[in-house]
N, C-alpha and C positions, 0 to 999 in steps of 0.2 A: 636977454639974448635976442638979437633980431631973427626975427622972422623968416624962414626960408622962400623968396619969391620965386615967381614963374612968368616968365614974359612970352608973350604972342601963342597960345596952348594953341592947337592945332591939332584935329583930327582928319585923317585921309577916311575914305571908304575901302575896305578890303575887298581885293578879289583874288581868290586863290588862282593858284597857279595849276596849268592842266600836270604839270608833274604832281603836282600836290595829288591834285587830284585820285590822276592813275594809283599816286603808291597807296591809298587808301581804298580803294577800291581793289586792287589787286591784295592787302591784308584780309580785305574780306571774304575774298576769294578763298585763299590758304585756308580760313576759319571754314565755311563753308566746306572746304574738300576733306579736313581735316573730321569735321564733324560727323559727312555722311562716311567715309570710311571708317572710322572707327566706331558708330552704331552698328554698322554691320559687321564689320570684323571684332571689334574690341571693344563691348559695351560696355564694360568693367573698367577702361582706361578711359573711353571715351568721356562718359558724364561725369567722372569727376573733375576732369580737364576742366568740363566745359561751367560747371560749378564754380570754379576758384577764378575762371577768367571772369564770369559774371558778375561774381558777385565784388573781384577787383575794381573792375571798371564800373560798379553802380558806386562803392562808395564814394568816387570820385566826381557821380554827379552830383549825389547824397548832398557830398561836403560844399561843395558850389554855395545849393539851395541853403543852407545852415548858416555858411558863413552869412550870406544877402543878408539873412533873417534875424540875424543876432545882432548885424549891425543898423539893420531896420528897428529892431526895439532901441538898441541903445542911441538915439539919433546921431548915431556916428559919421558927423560931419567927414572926418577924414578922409573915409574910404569911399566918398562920391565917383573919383575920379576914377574908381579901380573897378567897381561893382560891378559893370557891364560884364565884365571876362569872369567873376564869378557866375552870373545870371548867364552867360553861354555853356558852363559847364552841365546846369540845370538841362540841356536840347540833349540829354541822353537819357533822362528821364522815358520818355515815350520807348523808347530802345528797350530799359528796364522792365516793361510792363509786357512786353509781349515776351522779354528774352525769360522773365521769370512763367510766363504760364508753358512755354515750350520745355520748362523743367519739371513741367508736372510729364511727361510724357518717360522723364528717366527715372521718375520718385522709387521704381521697386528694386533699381540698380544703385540705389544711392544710403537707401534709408529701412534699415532693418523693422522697422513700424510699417512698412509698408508691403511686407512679406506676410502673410495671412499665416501662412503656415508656422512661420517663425514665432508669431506672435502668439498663436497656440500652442508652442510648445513651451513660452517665455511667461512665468505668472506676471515679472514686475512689469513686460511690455503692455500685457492683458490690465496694470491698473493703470495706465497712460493713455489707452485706446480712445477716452473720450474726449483728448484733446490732441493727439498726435492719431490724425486718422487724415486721408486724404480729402475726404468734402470739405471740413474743417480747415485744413491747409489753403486749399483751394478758394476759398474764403476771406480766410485772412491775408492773402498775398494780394487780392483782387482790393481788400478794402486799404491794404498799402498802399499798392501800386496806384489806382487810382487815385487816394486821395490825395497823393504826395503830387500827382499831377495837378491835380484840381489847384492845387496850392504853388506850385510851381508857377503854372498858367493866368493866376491871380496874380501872383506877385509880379513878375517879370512882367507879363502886359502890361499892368501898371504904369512898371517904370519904363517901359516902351513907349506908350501913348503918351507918356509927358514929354518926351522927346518931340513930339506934335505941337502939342498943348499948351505944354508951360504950365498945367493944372498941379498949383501946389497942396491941391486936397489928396491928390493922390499919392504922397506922401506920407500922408495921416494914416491914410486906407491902408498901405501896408504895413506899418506898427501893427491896427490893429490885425491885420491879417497874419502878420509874422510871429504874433505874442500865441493867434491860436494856432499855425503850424506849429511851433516849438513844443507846446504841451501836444498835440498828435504826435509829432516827431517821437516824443519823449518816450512812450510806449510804443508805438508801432514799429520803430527802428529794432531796439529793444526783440520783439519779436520775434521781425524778420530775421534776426541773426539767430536766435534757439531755436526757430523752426529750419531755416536754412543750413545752419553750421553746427549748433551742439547737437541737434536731433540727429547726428552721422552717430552717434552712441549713446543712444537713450539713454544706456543704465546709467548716464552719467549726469552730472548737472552740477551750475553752477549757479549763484544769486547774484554774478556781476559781468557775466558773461557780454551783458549787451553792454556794460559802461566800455569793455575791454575792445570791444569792436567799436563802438562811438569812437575812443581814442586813437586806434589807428588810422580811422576814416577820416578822424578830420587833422591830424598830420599829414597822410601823405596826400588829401585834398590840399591843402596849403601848400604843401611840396607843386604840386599840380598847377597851381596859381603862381606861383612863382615864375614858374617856368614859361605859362604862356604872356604875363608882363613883360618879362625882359625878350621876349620874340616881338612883339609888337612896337616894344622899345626900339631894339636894335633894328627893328625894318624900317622903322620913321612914321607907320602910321598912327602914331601916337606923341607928338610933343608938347610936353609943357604941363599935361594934367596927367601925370603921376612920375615921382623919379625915386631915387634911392629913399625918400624919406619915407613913403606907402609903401613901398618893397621890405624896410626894417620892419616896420608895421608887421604884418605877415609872417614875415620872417619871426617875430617874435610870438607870435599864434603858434608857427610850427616849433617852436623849442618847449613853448609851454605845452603843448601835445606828448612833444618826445617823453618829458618830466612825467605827467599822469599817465600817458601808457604805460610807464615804469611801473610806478605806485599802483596800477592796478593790475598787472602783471604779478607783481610779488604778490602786493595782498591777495591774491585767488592761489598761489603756488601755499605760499606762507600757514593759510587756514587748510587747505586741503593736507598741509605734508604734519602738521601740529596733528588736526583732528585724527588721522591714520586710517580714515575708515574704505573697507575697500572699492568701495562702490566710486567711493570720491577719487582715490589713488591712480585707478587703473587710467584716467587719462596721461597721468605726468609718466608711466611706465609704459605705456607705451612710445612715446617721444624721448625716452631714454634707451630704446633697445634698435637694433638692426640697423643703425646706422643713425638715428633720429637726433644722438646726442652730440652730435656736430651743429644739427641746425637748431637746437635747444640754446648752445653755448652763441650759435652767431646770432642769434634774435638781438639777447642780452649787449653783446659787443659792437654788432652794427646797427641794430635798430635805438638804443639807447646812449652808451658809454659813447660808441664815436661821433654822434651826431648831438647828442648834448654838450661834447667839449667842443666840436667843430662848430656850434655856434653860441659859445659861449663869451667870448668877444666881441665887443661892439662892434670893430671893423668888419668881422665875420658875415655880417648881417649883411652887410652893405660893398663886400665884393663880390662881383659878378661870377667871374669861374668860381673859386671857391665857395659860395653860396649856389649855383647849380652846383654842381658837382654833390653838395651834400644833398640838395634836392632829389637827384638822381639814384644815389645810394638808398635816402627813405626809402622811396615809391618801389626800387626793387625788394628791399627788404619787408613794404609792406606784402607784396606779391607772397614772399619765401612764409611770412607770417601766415596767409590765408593758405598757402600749398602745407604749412606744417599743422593747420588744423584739419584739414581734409584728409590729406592722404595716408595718416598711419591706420586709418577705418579701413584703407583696400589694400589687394596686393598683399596679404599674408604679412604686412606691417612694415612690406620693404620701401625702401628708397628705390621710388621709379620716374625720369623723368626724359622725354623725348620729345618726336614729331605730335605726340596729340595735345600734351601740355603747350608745346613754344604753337602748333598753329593757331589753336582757340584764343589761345591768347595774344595773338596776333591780329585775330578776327575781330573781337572784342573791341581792343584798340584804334582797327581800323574804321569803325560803324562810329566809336566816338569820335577819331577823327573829323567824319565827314560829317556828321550832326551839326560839331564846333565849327567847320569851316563854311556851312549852309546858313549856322547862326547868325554868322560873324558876316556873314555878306550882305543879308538882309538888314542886319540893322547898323545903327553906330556903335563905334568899339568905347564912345562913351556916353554916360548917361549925361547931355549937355546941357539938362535943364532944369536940373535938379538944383532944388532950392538952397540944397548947402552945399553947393561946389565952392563958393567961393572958400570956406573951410579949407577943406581938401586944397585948392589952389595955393593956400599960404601953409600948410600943414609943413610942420616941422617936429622930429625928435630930439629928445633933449638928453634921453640915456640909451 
């Protein structure tokens, strides 16, 4: 089969637009207004909001840095052309780092370990204390947050400075700098999500918890990737180095996500509802009562069944509306997924959902916005001097 070519590839330099601008800054706005009203008025609706927006929008720098990094181990020629737009989702990272220490400020409105008096009265919170305790917290989010930058800022300068350079050692450099984020990644991620997300119900736990959240992360990052190729595409500041064939690519990252988010979905339902034990139980009963067993049933049908069949077709992959449109449905249903692990811990178990949830998460969105669109101005939207573009430039699929 020949080869799919590319003639005269051409990169423009971006500069956003001052509407771009304003509406990202005016999200920030909302986030902002939304945040100090409801600290004051509604600290109980407030920080969880502001929880689920955070921690939506970090996976999606998360997934950025992971994708770079896996495709830096596997010397994956293909994705030369594409990499830059992941390496810009990584400029929310710094965001991540200050946005998680302004959550130590809500930890006794969020996190029943973090109530002294609670835990005094609680024996099994009292045999957790010496790992679910605020210094401790405070600690490990720092040795995250940091070193996931540290790693971010290695790798992407890298491949920034060869942009200059033309130095094909720095190449090398990131293999191995990528081989050792991934083993960090591996654990700390891991972490970050039982310290952040299971710890909303100590007595509870799970042994796969952090694979469960890796899996949505890096769906609806891909979802997220998507989205910003075919913007770059359709604007023209991008021709020739990357077209529907790295879009399949990805595209096929996100269906193999959808597949294992399943698989470990059940398998954590499956062993918890076999084993019967109640300590384990009382998560899945609580998302089955006061409303929760609507968005129990939609995880299943919209974050799975319909975006596995909707991209199970070759064609699927590789048309534009219908391949956003599935994109758009993940990335919401990843949202619904992080709002159904949060919020049945508050609110007496009810379904509540308003002005604090839609501004924060408005907010959120708008700061990475602007991060991406600050990225994206400074540098090239590709990486043009990378030693395997020419790969990437003939890169074609075959299934």
């Amino acid at each position: 089969m020949a080869a799919h070519t590319h003639s005269h590839p051409e990169v423009k330099k971006f500069e956003p637009s001052q509407q771009h601008k304003t509406i990202a800054i005016a999200l920030v706005a909302i986030g902002l207004i939304g945040m100090i009203v409801g600290v004051i008025r509604e600290p109980g609706r407030a920080w969880p909001a502001y929880l689920t927006a955070f921690f939506f929008v970090t996976t999606l720098g998360m997934g950025g840095l992971f994708f770079t990094a896996i495709n830096h181990v596997a010397s994956a020629g293909w994705s030369s052309g594409i990499r830059r737009m992941a390496e810009g989702m990584t400029s929310f990272l710094p965001v991540m780092v200050i946005g998680s220490l302004v959550l130590i400020a809500g930890l006794k409105h969020l996190y029943p370990w973090a109530q002294a008096d609670l835990v005094a009265a609680t024996p099994l919170l009292q045999s957790k204390v010496a790992y679910l305790n605020t210094g401790f917290l405070i600690v490990r989010l720092l040795i995250f947050g940091i070193g996931t930058l540290v790693f971010a800022r290695m790798i992407v300068g890298n491949s920034i400075k060869q942009d200059q350079t033309g130095d094909e050692s720095l190449t090398k450099k990131n293999l191995a700098l990528s081989v050792a984020f991934i083993l960090f990644f591996a654990l700390s991620f891991s972490l970050f999500s039982v310290d952040l997300l299971m710890s909303l119900l100590p007595t509870w736990y799970s042994t796969i918890f952090g694979i469960y959240i890796f899996a949505g992360m890096f769906q609806a990052s891909m979802a997220f990737l998507i989205l910003i190729l075919y913007f770059f595409k359709n604007s023209g500041h991008v021709k020739g180095y990357y077209t529907d064939e790295h879009i399949h690519d990805v595209a096929k990252y996100m269906k193999g996500m959808t597949v294992f988010w399943a698989y470990i979905a059940f398998s954590q339902f499956m062993l918890i509802w076999y084993a019967n034990i109640p300590e384990e139980t009382e998560f899945y009963i609580m998302r089955i009562q006061n409303g929760w067993m609507a968005f129990s049933v939609g995880l299943l049908l919209f974050r799975f069944i319909v975006p596995f069949l909707a991209l199970l077709p070759r064609w699927a992959k590789r048309t534009e509306v219908h391949l956003k449109s599935v994109c758009v449905l993940i990335l919401v249903m990843h949202y619904v997924d992080l709002y159904w692990l949060v919020y049945p811990n508050f609110n007496d178990n009810k379904v509540v959902f308003g002005f604090y949830e839609i501004a924060l998460l408005l907010g959120f969105l708008g700061a990475f916005f602007l991060v991406l669109m600050k990225f994206f101005r400074q540098h090239s939207l590709v990486a043009v001097k990378d030693p395997r573009m020419q790969e990437s430039l003939t890169h074609h699929v075959t299934y």
